[in-house]
C-alpha positions in Angstrom: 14.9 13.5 -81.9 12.1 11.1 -82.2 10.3 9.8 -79.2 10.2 6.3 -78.6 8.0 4.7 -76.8 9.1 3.2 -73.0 8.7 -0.8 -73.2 7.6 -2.8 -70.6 9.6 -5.4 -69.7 7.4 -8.4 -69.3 9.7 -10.9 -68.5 10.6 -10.8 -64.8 14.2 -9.7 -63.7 16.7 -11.8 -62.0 16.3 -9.6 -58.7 12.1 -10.3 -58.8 13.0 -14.3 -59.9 15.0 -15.1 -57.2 12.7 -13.4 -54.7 9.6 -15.5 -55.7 12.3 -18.8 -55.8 13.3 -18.2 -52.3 9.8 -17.6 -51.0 8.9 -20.9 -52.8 11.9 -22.3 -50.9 11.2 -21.0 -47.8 7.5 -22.2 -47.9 8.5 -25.6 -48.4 11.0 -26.2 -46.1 8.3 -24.4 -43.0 5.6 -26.8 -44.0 8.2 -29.7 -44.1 9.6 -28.7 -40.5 6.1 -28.0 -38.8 4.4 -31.6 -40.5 7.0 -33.9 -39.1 6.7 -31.7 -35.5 4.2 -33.2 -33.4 2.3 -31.1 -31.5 3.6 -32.7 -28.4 6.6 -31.1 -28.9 5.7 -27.6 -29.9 3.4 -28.3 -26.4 6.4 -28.8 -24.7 8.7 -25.8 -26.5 5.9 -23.7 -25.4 5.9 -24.8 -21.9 9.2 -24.8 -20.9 9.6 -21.3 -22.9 7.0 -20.2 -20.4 8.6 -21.7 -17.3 11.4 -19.9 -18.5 10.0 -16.6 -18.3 8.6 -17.5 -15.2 12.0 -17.7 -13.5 13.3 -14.8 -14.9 10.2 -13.2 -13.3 11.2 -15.1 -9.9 14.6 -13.3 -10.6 13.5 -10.6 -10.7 11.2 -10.7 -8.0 14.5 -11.5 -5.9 16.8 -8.8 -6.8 13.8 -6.6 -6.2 13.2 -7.4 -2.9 17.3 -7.3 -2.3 17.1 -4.0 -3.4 14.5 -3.4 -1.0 16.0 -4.4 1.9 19.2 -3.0 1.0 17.5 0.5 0.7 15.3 0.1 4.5 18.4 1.5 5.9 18.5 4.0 3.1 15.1 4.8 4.0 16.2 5.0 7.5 18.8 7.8 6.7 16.8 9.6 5.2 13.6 9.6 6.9 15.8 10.6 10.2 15.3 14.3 9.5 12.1 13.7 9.6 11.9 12.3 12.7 13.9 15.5 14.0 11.3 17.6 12.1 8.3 16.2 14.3 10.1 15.7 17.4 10.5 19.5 17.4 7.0 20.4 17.2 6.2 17.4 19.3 8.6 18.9 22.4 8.4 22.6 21.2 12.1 23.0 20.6 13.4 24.6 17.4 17.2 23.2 18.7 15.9 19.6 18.0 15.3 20.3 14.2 18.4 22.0 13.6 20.7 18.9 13.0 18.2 17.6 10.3 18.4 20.9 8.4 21.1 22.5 6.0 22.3 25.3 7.9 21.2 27.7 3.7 17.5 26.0 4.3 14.6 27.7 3.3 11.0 26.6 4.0 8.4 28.0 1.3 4.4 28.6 1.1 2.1 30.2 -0.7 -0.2 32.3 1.1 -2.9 34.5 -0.3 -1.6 33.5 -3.9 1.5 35.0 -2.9 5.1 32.9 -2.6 6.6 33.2 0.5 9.7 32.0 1.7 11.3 32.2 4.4 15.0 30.9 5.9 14.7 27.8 7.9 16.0 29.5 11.3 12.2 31.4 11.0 10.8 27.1 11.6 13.2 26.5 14.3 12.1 30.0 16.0 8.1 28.7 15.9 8.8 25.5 17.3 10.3 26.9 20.2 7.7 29.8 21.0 5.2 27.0 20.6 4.2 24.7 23.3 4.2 20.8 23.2 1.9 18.9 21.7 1.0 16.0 20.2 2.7 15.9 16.9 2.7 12.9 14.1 3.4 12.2 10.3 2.5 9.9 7.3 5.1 9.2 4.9 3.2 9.1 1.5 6.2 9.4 -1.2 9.8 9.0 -0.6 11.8 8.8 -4.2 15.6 8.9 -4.0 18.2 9.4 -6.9 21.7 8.4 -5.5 21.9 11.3 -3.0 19.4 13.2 -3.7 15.9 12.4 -2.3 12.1 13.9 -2.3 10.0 13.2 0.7 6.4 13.9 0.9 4.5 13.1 4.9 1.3 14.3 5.8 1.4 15.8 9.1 -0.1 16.7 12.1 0.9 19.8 14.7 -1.8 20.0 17.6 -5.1 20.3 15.8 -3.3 21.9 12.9 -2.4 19.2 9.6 0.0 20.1 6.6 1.1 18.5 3.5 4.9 18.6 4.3 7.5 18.4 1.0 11.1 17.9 1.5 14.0 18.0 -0.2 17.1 16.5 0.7 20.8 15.7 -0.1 23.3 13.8 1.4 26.0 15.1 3.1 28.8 12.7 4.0 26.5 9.9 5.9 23.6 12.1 6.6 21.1 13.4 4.7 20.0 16.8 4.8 16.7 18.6 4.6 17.5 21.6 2.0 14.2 22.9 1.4 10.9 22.5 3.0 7.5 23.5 1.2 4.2 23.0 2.8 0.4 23.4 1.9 -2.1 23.7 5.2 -4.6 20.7 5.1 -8.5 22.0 6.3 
C-alpha cells in the first residue's frame, strides 16, 4: 500500500462556521442592548437587585430569630438536668440528681493517663457524703440534633472547678443526661 499523505483541511467546517457566526451574532446584539441602556437604568437594576437581597437577608434574619425563640424552651428542657446536676452538689444530696440522669449513666475521666469510668450511682453517692456548698455553672456549648443534645458548663463545686460534658437524649418530654465526662480545671 502506498502512504499518502494526511491533508489539511483549510477551509473551515460547518461545525467551526457556525460557531464564529453565532459569536458574531451574539456580539452584536450585546453591544446593541447595552448602547440603547442608559446607565440610569442598569443603576436602578443594580439597586433594587440589591434591596432584594437585602430582604431576603431580613428574612432570614426573622425565621432565625423564630427559630430562636422557639428553641429557648428547648434550651429549657434540656438545660433542666443541669440544674439538677448543680443543685445536688449545691445541697449535698445525690437523690436530687437522680431524676436528671438515665438510670444506665456512666460518668467518665481520665486520671493519671488512665480512662476511668464509672456508673453514675458512684456521682450521686459523692454528692451526698459531701457537704453543701456553694455550687455554680457556665453554659459554654449546647448543640442539639432533634433529640439528641451535647452540653458543655464550666463549673464550680466549693473551691474545686471542672469542665463538665454531657450527653443527653430525650426521653418522652424530658431529656436525659446519658453520659457525663469531666476534666478538673487548676
Amino acid at each position: 500500500m502506498k502512504n499518502i499523505p494526511e491533508q489539511k483541511n483549510i477551509l473551515p467546517s460547518s461545525a467551526d462556521s457556525n460557531a464564529v457566526g453565532l459569536r458574531q451574532v451574539i456580539g452584536k446584539t450585546s453591544k446593541k442592548i447595552f448602547s440603547t441602556i442608559s446607565a440610569l437604568t442598569i443603576i436602578s437594576v443594580l439597586t433594587i437587585g440589591g434591596l432584594l437581597i437585602s430582604c431576603q437577608d431580613k428574612n432570614n434574619q426573622n425565621n432565625k430569630t423564630e427559630v430562636m425563640q422557639n428553641n429557648q424552651e428547648q434550651k429549657e428542657g434540656i438545660l433542666k438536668p443541669i440544674e439538677l446536676y448543680i443543685e445536688a452538689g449545691r445541697k449535698g444530696d445525690g437523690n436530687i440528681a437522680k431524676p436528671a440522669f438515665a438510670s444506665t449513666a456512666t460518668m467518665s475521666w481520665s486520671e493519671d493517663g488512665a480512662l476511668k469510668s464509672v456508673p453514675i450511682q458512684a456521682l450521686f453517692d459523692g454528692f451526698s457524703a459531701a457537704e453543701p456548698m456553694t455550687a455554680n455553672y457556665k453554659l459554654t456549648t449546647l448543640d442539639v440534633e432533634g433529640d439528641a443534645a451535647i452540653v458543655r458548663i464550666e463549673s464550680q463545686f466549693g473551691s474545686d472547678k471542672y469542665a463538665d460534658m454531657f450527653t443527653l437524649v430525650k426521653d418522652g418530654s424530658d431529656w436525659k443526661i446519658i453520659s457525663k465526662i469531666y476534666q478538673t480545671i487548676k
